[in-house]
TIVO-2410 file (N, C-alpha, C; in nm, 3 decimals):
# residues 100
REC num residu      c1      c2      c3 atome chaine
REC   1      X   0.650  -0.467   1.331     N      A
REC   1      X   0.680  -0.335   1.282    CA      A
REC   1      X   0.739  -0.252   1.394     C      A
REC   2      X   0.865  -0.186   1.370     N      A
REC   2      X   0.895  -0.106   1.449    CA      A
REC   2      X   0.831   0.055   1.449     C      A
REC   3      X   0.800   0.043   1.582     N      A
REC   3      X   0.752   0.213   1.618    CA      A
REC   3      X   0.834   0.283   1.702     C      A
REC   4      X   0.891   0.384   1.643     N      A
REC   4      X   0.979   0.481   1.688    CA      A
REC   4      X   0.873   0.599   1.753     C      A
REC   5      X   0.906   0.650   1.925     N      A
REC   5      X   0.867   0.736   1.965    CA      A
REC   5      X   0.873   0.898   1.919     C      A
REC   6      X   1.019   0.885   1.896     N      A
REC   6      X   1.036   1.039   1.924    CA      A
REC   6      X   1.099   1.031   1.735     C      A
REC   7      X   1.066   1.162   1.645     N      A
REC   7      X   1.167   1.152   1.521    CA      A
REC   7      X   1.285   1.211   1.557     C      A
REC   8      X   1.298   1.271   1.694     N      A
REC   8      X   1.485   1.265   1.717    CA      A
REC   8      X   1.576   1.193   1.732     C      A
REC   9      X   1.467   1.066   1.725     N      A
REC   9      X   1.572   0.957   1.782    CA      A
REC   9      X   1.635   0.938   1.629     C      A
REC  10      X   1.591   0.952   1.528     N      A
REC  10      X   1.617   0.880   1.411    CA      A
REC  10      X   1.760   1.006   1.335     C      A
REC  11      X   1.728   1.117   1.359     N      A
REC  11      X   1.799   1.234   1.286    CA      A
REC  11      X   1.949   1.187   1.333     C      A
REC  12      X   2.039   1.154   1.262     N      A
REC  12      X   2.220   1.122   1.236    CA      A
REC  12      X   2.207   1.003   1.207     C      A
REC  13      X   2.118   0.901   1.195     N      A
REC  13      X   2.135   0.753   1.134    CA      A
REC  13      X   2.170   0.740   1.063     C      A
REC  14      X   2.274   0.661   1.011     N      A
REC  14      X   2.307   0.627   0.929    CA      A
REC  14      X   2.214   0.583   0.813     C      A
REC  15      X   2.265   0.561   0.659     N      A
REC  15      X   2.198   0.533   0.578    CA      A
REC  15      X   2.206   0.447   0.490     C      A
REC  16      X   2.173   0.366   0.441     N      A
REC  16      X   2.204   0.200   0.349    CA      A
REC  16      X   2.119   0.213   0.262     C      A
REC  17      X   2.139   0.212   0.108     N      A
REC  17      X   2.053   0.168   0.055    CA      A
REC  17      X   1.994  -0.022   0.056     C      A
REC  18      X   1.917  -0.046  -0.017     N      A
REC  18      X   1.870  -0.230  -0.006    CA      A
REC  18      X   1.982  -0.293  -0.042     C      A
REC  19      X   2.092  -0.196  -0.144     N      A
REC  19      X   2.172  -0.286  -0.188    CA      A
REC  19      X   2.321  -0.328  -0.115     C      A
REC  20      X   2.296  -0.221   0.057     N      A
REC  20      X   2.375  -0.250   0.135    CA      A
REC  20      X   2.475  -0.127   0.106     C      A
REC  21      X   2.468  -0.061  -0.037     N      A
REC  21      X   2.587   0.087  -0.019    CA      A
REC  21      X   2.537   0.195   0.060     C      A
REC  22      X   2.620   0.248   0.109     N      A
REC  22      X   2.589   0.341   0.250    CA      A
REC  22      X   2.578   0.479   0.145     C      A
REC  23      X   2.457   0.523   0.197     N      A
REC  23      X   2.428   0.656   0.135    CA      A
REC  23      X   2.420   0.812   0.227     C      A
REC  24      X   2.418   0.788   0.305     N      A
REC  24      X   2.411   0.896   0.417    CA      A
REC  24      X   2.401   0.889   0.564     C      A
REC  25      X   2.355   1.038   0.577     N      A
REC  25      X   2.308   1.009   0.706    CA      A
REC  25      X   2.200   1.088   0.719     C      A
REC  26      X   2.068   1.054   0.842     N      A
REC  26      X   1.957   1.162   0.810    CA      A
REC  26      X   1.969   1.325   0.896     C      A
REC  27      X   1.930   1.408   0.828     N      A
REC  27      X   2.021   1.547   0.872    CA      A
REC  27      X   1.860   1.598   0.943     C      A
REC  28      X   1.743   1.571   0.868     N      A
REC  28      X   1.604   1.631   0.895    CA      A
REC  28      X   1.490   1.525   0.863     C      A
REC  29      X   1.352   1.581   0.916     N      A
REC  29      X   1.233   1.516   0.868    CA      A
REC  29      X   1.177   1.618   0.801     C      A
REC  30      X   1.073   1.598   0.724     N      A
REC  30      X   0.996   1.680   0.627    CA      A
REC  30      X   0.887   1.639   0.686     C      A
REC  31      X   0.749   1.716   0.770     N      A
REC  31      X   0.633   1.648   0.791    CA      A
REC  31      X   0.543   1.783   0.700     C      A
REC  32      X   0.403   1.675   0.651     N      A
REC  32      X   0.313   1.753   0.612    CA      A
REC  32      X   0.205   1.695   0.693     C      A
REC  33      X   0.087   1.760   0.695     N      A
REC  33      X  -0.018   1.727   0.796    CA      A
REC  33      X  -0.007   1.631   0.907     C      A
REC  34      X   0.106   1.661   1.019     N      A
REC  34      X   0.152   1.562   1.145    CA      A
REC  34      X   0.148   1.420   1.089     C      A
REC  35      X   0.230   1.428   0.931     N      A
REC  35      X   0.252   1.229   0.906    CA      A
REC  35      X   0.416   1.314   0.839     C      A
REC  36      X   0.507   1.198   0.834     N      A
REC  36      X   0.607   1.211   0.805    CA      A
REC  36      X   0.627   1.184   0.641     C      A
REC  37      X   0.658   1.304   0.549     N      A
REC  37      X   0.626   1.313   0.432    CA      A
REC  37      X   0.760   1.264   0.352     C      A
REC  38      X   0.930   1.293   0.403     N      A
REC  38      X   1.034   1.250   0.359    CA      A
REC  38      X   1.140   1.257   0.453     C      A
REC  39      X   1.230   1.257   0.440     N      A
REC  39      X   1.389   1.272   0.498    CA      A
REC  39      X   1.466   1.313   0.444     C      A
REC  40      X   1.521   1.405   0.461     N      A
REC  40      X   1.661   1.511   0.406    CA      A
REC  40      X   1.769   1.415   0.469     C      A
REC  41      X   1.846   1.358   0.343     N      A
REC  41      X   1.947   1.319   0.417    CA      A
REC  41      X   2.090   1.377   0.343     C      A
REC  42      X   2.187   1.383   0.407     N      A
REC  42      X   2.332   1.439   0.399    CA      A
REC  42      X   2.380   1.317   0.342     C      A
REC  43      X   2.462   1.327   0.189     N      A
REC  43      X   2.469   1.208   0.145    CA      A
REC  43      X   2.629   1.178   0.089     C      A
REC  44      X   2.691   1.107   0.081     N      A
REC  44      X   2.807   1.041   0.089    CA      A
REC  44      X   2.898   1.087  -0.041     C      A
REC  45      X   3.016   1.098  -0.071     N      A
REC  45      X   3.099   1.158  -0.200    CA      A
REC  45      X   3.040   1.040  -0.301     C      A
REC  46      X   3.042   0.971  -0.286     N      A
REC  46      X   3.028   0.829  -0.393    CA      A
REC  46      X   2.913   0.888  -0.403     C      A
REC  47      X   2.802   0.877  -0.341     N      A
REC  47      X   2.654   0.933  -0.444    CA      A
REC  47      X   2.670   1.051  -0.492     C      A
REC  48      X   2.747   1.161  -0.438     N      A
REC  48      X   2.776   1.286  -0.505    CA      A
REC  48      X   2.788   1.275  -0.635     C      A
REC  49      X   2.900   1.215  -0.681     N      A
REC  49      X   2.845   1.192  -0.870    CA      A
REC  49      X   2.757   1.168  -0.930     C      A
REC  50      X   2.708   1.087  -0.875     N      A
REC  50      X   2.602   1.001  -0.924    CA      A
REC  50      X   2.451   1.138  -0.905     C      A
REC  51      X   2.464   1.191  -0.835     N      A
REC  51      X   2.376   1.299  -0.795    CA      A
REC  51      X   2.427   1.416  -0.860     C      A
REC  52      X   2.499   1.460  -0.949     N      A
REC  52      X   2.538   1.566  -0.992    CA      A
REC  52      X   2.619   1.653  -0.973     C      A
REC  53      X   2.651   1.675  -0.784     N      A
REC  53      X   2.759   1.703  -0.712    CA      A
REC  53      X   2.639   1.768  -0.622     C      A
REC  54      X   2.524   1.723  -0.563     N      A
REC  54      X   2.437   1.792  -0.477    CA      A
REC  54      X   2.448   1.712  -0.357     C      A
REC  55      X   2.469   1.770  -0.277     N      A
REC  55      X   2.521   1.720  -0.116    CA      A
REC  55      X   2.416   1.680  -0.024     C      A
REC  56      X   2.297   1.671  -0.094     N      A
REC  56      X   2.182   1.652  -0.010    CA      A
REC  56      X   2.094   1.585  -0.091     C      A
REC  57      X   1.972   1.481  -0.043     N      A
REC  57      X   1.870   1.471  -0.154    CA      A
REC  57      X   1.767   1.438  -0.003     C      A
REC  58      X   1.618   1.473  -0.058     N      A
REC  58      X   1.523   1.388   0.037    CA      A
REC  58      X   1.449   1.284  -0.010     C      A
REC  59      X   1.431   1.181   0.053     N      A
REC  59      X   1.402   1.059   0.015    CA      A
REC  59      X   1.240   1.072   0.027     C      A
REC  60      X   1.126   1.047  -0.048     N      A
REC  60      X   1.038   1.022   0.032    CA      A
REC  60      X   0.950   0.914   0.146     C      A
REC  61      X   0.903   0.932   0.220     N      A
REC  61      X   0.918   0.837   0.329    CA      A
REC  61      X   0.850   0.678   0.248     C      A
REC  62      X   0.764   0.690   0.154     N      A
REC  62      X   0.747   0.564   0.113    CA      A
REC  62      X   0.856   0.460   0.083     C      A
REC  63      X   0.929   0.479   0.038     N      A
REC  63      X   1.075   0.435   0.010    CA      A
REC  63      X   1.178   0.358   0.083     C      A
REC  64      X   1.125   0.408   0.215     N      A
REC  64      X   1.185   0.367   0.339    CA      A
REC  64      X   1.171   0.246   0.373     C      A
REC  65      X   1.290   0.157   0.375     N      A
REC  65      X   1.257   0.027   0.357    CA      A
REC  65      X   1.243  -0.033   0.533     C      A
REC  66      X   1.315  -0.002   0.595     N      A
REC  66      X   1.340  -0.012   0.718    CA      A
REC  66      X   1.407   0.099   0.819     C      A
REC  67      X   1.344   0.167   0.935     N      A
REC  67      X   1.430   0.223   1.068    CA      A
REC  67      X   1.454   0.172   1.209     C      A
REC  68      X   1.529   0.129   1.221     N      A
REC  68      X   1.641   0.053   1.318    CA      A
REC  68      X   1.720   0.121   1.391     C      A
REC  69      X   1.853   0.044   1.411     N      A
REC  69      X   1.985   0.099   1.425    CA      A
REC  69      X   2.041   0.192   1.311     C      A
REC  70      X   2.010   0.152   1.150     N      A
REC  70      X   2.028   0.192   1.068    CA      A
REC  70      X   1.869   0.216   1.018     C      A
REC  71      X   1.929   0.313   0.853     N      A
REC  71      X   1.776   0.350   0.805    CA      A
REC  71      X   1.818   0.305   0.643     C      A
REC  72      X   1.722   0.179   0.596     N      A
REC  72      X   1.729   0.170   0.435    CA      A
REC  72      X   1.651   0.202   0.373     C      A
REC  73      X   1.643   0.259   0.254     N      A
REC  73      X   1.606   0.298   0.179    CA      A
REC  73      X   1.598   0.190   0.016     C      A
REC  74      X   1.517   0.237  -0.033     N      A
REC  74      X   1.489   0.149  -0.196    CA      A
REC  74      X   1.601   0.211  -0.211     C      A
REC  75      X   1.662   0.088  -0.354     N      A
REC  75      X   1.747   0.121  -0.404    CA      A
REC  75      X   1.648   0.222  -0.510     C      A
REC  76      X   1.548   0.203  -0.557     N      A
REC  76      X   1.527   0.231  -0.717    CA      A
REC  76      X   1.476   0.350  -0.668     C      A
REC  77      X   1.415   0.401  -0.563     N      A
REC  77      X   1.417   0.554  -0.539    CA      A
REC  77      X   1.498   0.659  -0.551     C      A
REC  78      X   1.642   0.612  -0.551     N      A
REC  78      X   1.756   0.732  -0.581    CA      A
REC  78      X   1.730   0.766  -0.748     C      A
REC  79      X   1.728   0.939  -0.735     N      A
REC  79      X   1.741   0.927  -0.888    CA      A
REC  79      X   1.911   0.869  -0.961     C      A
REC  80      X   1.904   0.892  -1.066     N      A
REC  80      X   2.050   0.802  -1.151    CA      A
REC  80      X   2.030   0.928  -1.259     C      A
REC  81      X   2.195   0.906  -1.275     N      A
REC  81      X   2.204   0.955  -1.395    CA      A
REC  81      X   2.223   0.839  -1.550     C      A
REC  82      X   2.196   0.919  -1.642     N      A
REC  82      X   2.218   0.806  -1.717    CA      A
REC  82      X   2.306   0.839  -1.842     C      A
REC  83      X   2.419   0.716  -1.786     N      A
REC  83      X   2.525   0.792  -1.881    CA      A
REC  83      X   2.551   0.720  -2.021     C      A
REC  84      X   2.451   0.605  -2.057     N      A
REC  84      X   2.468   0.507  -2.151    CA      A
REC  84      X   2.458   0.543  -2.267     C      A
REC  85      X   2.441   0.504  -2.378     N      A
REC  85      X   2.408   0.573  -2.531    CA      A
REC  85      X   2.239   0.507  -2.541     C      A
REC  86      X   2.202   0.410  -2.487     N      A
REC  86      X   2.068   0.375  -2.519    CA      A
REC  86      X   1.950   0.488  -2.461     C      A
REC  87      X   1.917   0.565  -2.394     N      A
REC  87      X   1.916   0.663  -2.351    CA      A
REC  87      X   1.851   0.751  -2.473     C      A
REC  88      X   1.691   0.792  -2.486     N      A
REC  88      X   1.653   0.884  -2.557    CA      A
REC  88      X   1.620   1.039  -2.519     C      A
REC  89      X   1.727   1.074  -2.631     N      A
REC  89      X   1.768   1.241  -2.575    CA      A
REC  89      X   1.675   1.313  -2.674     C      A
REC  90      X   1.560   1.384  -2.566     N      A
REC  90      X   1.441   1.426  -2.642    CA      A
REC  90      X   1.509   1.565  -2.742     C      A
REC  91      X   1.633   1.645  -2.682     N      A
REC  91      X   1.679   1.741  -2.751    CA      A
REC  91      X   1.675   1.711  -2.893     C      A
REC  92      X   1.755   1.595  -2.925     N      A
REC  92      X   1.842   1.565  -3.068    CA      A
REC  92      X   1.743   1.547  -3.173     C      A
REC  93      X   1.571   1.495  -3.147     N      A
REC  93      X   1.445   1.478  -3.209    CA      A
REC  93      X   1.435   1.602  -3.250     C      A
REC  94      X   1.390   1.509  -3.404     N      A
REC  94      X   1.353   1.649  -3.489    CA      A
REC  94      X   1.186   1.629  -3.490     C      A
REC  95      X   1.116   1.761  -3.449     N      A
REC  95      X   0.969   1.765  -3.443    CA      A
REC  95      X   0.910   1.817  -3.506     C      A
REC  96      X   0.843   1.760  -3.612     N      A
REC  96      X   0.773   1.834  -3.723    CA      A
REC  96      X   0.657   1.949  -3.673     C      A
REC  97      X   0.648   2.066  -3.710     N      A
REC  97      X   0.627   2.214  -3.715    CA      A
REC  97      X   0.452   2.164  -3.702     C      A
REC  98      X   0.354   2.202  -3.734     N      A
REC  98      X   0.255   2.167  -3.753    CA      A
REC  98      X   0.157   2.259  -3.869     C      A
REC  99      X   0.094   2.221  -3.947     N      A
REC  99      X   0.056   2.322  -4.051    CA      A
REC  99      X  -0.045   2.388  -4.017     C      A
REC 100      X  -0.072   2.473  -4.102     N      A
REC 100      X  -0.198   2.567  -4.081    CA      A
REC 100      X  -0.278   2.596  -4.195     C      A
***
């Protein structure tokens, strides 16, 4: 297991998801009670769609598959949009009223 001293060393790393597409780079850490809770990372035009057009997301640190030279991340942690028709759109449900 790698142990990193300092979390400055890690802030501009690059970013990979598992599936090898490059997703960012890390811009910040998020700590809650002196443990490292996520990573703000600055994230790439290609995930920009896929993200809505939001230029940032934080990962949480469980997720973190590996920090190295590079930093990966789960793939299945990014949220997705979902643009398919299989997809249940709670709007379009009709919900019966309830009697009294």
């Amino acid at each position: 297991m790698l142990k990193i001293k300092k979390v400055s060393e890690v802030i501009g790393k690059d970013v990979y998801t598992s599936e090898g597409d490059y997703f960012g780079q890390i811009e910040e850490v998020n700590l809650a009670d002196n443990k490292i809770d996520g990573w703000k990372i600055k994230i790439t035009a290609n995930f920009m769609q896929m993200l809505g057009g939001a230029r940032g997301a934080i990962i949480p640190h469980q997720f973190v598959k590996a920090i190295g030279d590079v930093v990966i991340v789960n793939r299945t942690s990014l949220p997705s949009r979902n643009d398919d028709s299989s997809g249940v759109d709670l709007s379009s449900e009709e919900v019966e009223e309830p009697t009294l």
